[in-house]
N, C-alpha and C positions, 0 to 999 in steps of 0.2 A: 504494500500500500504506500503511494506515493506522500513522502511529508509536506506539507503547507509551508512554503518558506513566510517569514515573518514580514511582516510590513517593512515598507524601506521607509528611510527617513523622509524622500522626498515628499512618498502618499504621506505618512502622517504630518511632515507641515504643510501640506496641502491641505489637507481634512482642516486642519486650524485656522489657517489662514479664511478656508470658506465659513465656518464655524464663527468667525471673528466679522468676517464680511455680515452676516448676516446678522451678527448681536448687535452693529454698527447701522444697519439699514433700520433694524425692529426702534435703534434709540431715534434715530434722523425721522421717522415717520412717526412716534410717536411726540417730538416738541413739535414735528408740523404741525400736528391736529392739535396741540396745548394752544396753539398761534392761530385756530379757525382755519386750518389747511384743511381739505379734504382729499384724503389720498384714492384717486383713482384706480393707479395697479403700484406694484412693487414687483422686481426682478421680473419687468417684463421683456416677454422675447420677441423679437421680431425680426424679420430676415436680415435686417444689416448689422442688429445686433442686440446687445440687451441695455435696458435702463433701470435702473434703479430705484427708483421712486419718481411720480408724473403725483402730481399734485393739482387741484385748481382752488382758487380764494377767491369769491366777487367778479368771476370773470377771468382773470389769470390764470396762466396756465404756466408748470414750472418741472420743467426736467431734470431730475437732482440725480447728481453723481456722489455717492457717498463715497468718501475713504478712509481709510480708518489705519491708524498707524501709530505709532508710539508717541508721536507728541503732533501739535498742532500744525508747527513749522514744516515737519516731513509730508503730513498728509498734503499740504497747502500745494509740495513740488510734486505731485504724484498722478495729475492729470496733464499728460502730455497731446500734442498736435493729432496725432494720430486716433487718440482716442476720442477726443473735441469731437474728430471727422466721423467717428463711429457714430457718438452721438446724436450729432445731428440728423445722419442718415437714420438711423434710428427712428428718432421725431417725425420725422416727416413721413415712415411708413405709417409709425402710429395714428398720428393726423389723419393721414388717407383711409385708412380703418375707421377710427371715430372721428368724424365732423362733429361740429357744433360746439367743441370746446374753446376755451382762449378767445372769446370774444372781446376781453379786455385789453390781450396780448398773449405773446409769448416768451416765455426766456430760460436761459440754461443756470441753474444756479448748482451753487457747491457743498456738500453739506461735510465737514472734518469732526471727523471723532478720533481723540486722543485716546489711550490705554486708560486712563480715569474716568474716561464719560465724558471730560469734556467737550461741547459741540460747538463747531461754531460753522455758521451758513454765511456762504460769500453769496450773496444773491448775483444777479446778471453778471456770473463770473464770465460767459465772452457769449460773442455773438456767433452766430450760426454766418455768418460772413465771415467772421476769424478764424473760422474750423477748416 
């Protein structure tokens, strides 16, 4: 009978890391809704890619990239160009999906959760033109 080899390092900080991504999404959706956010979908997928939390308030419509890292500062460098462009592709299939949202606007905001919980949200962190 063949032995099970044990897990490799890299799956189990894998498993963490998504583990951690997702204790980071449940806190960012929870102060949105403290804030009158009402969260639409969370780790939504869609062909160009996934998003993280879509939110609307009064009209607004907000596509949040959570990240979640040992301090505020690292999480803050942790959304690069490439990913911006995911993004945004992203939105715009979700859009094409549900109409009728974001009649107030739209925008990509940032939401940073440090190893302690703390959060902080860059709102219109960049334009779907700077992606």
């Amino acid at each position: 009978m063949p032995r099970e080899t044990p897990p490799t390092h890299r799956l189990l900080r894998g498993q963490r890391a998504y583990a951690a991504g997702q204790d980071a999404e449940a806190l960012a959706a929870a102060a949105l809704t403290a804030e009158g956010w009402v969260i639409l979908a969370q780790r939504c997928r869609t062909e160009a890619g996934e998003i993280d939390l879509i939110a609307e308030r009064e009209g607004l419509l907000a596509f949040i990239e959570v990240k979640a890292r040992p301090s505020l500062a690292e999480a803050a460098f942790a959304l690069g160009p490439r990913q911006r462009a995911r993004l945004v592709a992203a939105a715009e299939a979700w859009l094409a999906a549900n109409p009728g949202h974001g009649s107030a606007g739209m925008r990509f905001d940032l939401m940073l959760v440090a190893a302690d919980g703390t959060i902080r949200r860059i709102a219109d962190a960049f334009r779907a033109d700077d992606a």
